[in-house]
N, C-alpha and C positions, 0 to 999 in steps of 0.2 A: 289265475291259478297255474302252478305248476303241474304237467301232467305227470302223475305218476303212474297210474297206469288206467285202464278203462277199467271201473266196476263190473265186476263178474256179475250176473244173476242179479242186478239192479232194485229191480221191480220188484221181482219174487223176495227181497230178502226185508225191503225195507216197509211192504205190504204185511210182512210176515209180524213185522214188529211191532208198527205205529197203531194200535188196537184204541187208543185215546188221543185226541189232537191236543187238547189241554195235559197232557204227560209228562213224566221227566224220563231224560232216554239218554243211553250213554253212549257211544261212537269210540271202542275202544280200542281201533287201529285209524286211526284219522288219515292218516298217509297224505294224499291228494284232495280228500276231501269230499270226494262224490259222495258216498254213501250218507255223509253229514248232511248234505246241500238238497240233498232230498229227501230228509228225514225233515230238515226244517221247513220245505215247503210242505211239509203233511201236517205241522205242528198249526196249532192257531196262536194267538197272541201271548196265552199264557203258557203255552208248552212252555219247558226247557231241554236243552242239550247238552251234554257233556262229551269230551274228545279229550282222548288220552292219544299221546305218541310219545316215544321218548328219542326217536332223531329228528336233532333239531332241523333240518332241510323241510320236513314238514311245517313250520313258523311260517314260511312263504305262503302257504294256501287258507290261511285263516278266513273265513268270511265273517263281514262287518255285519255281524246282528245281534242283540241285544239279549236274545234269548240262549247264545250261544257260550261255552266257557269252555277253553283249552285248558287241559290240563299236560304240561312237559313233562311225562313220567310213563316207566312202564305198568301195563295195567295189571299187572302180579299187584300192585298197588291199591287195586280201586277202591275196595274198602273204604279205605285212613284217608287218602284222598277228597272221597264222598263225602265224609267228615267234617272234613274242614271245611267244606265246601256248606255245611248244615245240613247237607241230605244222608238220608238214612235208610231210605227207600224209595225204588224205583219202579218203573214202570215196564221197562226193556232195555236190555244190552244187547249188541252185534259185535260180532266182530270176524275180522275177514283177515286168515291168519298165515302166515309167508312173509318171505320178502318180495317187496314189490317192482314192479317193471323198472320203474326208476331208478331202486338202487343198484339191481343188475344193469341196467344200462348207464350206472355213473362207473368209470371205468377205477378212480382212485378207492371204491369201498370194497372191491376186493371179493363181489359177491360170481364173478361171470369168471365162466373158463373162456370167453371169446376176449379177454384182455390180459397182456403181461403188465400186472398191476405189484401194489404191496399186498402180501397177506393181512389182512385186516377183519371182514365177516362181521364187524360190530353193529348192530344195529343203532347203541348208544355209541360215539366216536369219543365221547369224553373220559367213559372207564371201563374198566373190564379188560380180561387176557384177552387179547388177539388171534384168530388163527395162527399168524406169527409163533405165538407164546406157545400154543396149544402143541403144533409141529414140531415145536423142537426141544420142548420140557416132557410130554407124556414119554413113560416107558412102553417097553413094546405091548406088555398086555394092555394098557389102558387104551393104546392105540386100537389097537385088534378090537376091544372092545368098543369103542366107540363107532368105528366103520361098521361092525355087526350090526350093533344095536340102532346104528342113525343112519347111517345109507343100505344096510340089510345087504352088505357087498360079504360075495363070497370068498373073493382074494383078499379076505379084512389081515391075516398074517403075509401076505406078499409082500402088499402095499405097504403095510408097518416094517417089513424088513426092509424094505426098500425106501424108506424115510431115514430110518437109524443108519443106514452104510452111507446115506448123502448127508447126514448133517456130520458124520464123522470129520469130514472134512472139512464142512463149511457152513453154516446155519441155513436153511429153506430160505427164504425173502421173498419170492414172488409168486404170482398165480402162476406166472408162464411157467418156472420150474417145477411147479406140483404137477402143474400138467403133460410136461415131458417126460416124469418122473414115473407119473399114473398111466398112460396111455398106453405102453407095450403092454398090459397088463388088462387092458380092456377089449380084444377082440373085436368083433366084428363090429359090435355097436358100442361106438366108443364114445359118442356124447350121453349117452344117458349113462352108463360106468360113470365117465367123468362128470354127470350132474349128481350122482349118488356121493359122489367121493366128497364134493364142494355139499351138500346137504347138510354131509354126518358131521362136517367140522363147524359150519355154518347154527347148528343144531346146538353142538356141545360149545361154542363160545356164549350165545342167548340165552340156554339154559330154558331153549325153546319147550318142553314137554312139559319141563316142572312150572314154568309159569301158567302153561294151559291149565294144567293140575288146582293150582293156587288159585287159576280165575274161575275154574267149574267152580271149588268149595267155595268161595269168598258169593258168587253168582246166584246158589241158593239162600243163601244170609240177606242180600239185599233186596233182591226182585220183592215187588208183591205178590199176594196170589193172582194167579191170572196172569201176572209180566209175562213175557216172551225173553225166552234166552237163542239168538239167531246165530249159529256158526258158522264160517265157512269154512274148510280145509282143503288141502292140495297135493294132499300126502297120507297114507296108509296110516304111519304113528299117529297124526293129532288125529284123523278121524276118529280113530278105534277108541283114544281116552274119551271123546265126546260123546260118541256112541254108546260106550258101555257105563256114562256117567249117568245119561240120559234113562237107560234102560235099567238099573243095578243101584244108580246112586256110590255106584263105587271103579274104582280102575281095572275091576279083574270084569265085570261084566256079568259075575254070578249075584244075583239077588239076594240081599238076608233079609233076614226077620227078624224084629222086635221083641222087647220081652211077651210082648200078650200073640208074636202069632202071625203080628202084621208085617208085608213088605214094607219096608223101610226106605220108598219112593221119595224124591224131591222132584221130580220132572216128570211127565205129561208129556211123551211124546207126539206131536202131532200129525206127523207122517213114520208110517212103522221104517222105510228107506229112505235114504238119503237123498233129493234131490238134486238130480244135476242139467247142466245145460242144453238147452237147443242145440241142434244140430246149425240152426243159422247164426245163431249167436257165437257157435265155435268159429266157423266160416268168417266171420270179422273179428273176433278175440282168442286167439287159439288157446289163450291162458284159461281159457274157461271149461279147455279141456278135461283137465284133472280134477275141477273144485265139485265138490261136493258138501252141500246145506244141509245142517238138521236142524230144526226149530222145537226147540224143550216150553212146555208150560209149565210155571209154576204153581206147583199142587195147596 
């Protein structure tokens, strides 16, 4: 197996799911594969597994098991996917959501400020606009607004001005240059500035929030009652849609009602907060600092 990076909250997430050994269970960021590898040691003969990834670098850590099916796609998909596949309902979905160690530490994908790379940020490397694209096509409000809205950066009109005077001249191409680009403008704490800055474009190439969006509603369609919908996040945006999906059935977090009266619930909260990591756990995975678990039953 290729490592991509250590499973955050291992135990806790994949205990949270496997409620039937004979189940069918979906693994809908497969990356490295841990999460899979243990879900199928919890499976008995007749479980099944499904694994959605859609960069292809994860092919490398496929494990030979019979019970197991890769799917090469992003799981904004899973649905149609399932479909074809003959399933139509499931038992539990996980998913553990970011970019992961690996592709930050692969230096050509363009995700680390700690490399003069290409602008790149694609999770899928086969299509889609590029950070590249995004740099140097958006106008200044779209910029402003995307830094706002994805990295939550207060210099979101600086940084944007300061994009538009350097492509004047020349097109953006690499990390190194955003970063030389970005850093007078980040103060004393300048890796996290500049890991907000690399988020919001990272965010707006994926189309990261709106897939999470697509997987909450597609998620209450297929689980059964009883499934487990197990999330992880690493960041304020995807928590808060999970949170208030879990809680509301909806993205703003206010509850409605039905014609007769009734809250209009798909999920079963199982803990009222968010789960997060050991403190020993952090001490050998510092990545396990940010993430935060919520575990949805389906009603």
């Amino acid at each position: 197996m290729h490592m991509y990076h250590q499973p955050v909250m291992l135990k806790e997430t994949v205990e949270a799911l496997v409620l039937k050994t004979d189940g069918i269970y979906v693994d809908i960021t497969f990356g490295g594969g841990g999460h899979s590898r243990k879900i199928l040691d919890m499976l008995s003969s007749k479980g099944k597994l499904f694994a959605f990834d859609q960069d292809a670098d994860a092919l490398q850590n496929l494990p030979d098991d019979e019970r197991f099916t890769f799917i090469a796609a992003n799981f904004r998909y899973l649905k149609r996917f399932l479909r074809l596949h003959g399933i139509h309902k499931v038992d539990g979905i996980l998913g553990d959501f970011g970019v992961s160690s690996y592709q930050i530490d692969t230096p050509e994908r363009g995700f680390s400020t700690r490399f003069d790379a290409p602008l790149d940020m694609r999770m899928d490397t086969s299509k889609g606009i590029s950070a590249k694209d995004v740099l140097n096509t958006y106008d200044f409000d779209k910029l402003v607004s995307m830094f706002r809205l994805y990295g939550e950066i207060h210099q979101a009109k600086a940084l944007a001005r300061k994009i538009e005077q350097f492509r004047h001249d020349k097109p953006l191409q690499t990390t190194g240059e955003l970063v030389e680009l970005a850093r007078p403008l980040a103060g004393p704490k300048d890796a996290k500035f500049l890991s907000q800055v690399f988020q919001a474009i990272r965010i707006e190439v994926n189309e990261e929030l709106e897939v999470i969006k697509e997987l909450l509603i597609q998620s209450g369609e297929v689980l059964t009652p009883g499934g487990r919908l197990v999330l992880m996040s690493y960041h304020s945006l995807e928590d808060r849609l999970v949170k208030n999906y879990f809680k509301a059935a909806n993205f703003s977090g206010e509850p409605e009602k039905d014609l007769y009266g009734n809250y209009a619930l798909i999920f079963k909260q199982i803990h009222k907060k968010a789960i997060e990591a050991t403190q020993e756990e952090i001490a050998i995975n510092p990545r396990a600092r940010s993430a935060k678990l919520r575990i949805g039953e389906k009603l």
